[in-house]
C-alpha positions as CSV (number, residue, x, y, z in Angstrom):
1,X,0.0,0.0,0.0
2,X,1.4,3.5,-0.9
3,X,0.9,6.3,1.6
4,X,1.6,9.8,0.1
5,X,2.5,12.4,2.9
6,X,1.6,16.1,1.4
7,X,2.8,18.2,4.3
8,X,1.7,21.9,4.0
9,X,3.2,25.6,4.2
10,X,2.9,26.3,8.0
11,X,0.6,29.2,9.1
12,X,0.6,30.7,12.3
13,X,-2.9,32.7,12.5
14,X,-4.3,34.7,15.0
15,X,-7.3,32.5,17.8
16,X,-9.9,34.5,15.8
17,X,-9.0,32.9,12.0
18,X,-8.4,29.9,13.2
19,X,-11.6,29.4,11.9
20,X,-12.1,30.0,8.1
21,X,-8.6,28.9,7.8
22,X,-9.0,25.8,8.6
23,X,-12.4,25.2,6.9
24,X,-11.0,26.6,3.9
25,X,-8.2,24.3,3.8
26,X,-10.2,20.9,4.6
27,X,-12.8,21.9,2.5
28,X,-10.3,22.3,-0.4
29,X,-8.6,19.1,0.4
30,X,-12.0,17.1,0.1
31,X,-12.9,18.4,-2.6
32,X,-10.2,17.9,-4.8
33,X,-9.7,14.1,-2.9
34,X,-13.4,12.9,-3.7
35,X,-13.5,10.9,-6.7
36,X,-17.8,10.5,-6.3
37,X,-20.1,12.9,-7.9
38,X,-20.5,15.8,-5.8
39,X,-22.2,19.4,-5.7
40,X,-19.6,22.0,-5.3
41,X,-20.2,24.7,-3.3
42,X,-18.2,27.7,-3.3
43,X,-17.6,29.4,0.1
44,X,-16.7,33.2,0.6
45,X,-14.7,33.2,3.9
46,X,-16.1,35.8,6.5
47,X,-12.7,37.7,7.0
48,X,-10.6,37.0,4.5
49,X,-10.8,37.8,0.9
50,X,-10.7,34.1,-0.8
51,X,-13.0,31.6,-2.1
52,X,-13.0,28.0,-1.9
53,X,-15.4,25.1,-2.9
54,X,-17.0,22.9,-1.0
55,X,-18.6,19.4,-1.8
56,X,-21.9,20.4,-0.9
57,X,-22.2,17.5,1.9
58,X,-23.6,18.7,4.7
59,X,-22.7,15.8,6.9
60,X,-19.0,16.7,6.1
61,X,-20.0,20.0,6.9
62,X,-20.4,19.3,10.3
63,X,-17.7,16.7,10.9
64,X,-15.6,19.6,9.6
65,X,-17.5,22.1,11.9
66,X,-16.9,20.0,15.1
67,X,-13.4,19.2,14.8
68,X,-12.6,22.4,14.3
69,X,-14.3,23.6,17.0
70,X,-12.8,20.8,19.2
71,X,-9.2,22.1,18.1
72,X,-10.3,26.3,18.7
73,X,-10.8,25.0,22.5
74,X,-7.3,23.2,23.1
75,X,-5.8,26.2,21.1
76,X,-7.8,28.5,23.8
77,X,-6.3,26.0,26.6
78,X,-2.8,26.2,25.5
79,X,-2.6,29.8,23.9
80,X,1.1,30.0,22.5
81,X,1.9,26.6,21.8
82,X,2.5,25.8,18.1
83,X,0.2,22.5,16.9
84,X,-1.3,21.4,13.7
85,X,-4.6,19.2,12.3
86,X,-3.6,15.9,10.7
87,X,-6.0,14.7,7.4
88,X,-5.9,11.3,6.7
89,X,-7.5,9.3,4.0
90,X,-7.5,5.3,4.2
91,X,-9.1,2.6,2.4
92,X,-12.0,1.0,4.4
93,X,-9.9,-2.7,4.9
94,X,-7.0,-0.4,6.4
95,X,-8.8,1.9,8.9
96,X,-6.3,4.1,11.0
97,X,-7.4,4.9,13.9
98,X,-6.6,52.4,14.5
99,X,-2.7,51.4,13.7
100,X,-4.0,47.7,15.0
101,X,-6.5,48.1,11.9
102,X,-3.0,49.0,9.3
103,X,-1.3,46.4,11.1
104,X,-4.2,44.2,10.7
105,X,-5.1,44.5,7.1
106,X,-1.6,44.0,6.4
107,X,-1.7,40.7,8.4
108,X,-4.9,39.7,6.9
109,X,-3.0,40.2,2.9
110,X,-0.2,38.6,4.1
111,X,-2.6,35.2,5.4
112,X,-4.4,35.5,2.3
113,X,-1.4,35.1,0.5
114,X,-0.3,32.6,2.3
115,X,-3.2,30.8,2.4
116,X,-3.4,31.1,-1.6
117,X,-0.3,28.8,-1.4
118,X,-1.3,26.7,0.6
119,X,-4.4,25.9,-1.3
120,X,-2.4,26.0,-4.6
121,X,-0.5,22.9,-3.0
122,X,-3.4,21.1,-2.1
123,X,-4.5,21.1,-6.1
124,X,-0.9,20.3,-7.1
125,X,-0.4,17.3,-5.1
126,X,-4.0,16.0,-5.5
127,X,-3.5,16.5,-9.5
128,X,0.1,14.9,-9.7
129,X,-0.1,12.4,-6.7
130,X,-3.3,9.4,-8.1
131,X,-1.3,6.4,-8.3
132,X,-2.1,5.4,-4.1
133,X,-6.2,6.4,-4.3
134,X,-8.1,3.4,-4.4
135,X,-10.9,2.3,-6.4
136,X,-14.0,4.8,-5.7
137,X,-15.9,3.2,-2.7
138,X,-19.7,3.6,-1.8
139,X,-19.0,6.4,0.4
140,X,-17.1,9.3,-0.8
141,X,-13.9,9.1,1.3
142,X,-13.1,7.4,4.1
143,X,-11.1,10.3,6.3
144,X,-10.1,10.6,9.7
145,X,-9.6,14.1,10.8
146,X,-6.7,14.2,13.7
147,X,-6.4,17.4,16.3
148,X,-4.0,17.2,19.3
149,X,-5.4,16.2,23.1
C-alpha cells in the first residue's frame, strides 16, 4: 500500500482565523480528494478575501465544523503553543485509527497570500499524486480528521 504524505506551508494565525482557515483548507482538500459525484459549493470566507469550494455534503459539513471547534478549545487552553490538524484518508480494509487596523489588514493580505499557497498545494499534489487512491468506494472518502489532546 502506498501512503503519500503532502505536508503543507505552516501558518501561524491569529485565535480569531483559526476558523475560516481551517475550513478553507479541509474543505479544499475534500474536494479535490473525492472521486464520487458531488455538488460544489463555493464558500466566501467571512474575513478574509478568498473563495473555496465545498462538496456540498452537509454531513461533512459538520464533521468539519466540530473538529474544528474541538481544536479552537485546546488552542484557547494552551494559547502559544504551536500544533497542527492531521487529514488522513484510508481505504476501508485499512482503517487508522486604529494602527491595530493598518497592522491588521496588512496581516490579513499577508494570510491570504499565504493561504493562496497553501491551497495552490493542495491542487498540485491532488492533481500529480493518483497512483495510491483506491478504487471509488460507496462512500465518498473514508477520512479521519486528527487534532492534538
Amino acid at each position: 500500500m502506498n501512503c503519500e504524505t503532502c505536508q503543507l506551508k505552516e501558518l501561524e494565525l491569529e485565535q480569531t482565523e483559526i476558523r475560516d482557515v481551517l475550513r478553507c483548507i479541509l474543505h479544499t482538500i475534500f474536494f479535490h480528494r473525492t472521486l464520487s459525484l458531488v455538488r460544489p459549493k463555493d464558500v466566501d470566507c467571512k474575513n478574509l478575501e478568498i473563495t473555496y469550494v465545498q462538496c456540498g455534503l452537509p454531513e461533512l459539513e459538520k464533521e468539519v465544523d466540530e473538529k474544528i471547534d474541538l481544536f479552537t478549545a485546546w488552542v484557547e487552553k494552551h494559547p502559544n503553543r504551536k500544533s497542527q490538524v492531521c487529514l488522513s484518508f484510508f481505504d476501508e480494509k485499512h482503517k487508522h485509527p486604529g494602527n491595530v487596523l493598518e497592522e491588521t489588514s496588512s496581516r490579513r493580505a499577508a494570510l491570504v497570500s499565504l493561504l493562496n499557497e497553501v491551497l495552490f498545494q493542495i491542487i498540485n499534489f491532488a492533481n500529480e499524486k493518483k497512483d495510491h487512491i483506491p478504487a471509488i468506494p460507496d462512500r465518498i472518502f473514508n477520512h479521519e480528521i486528527m487534532i492534538p489532546r
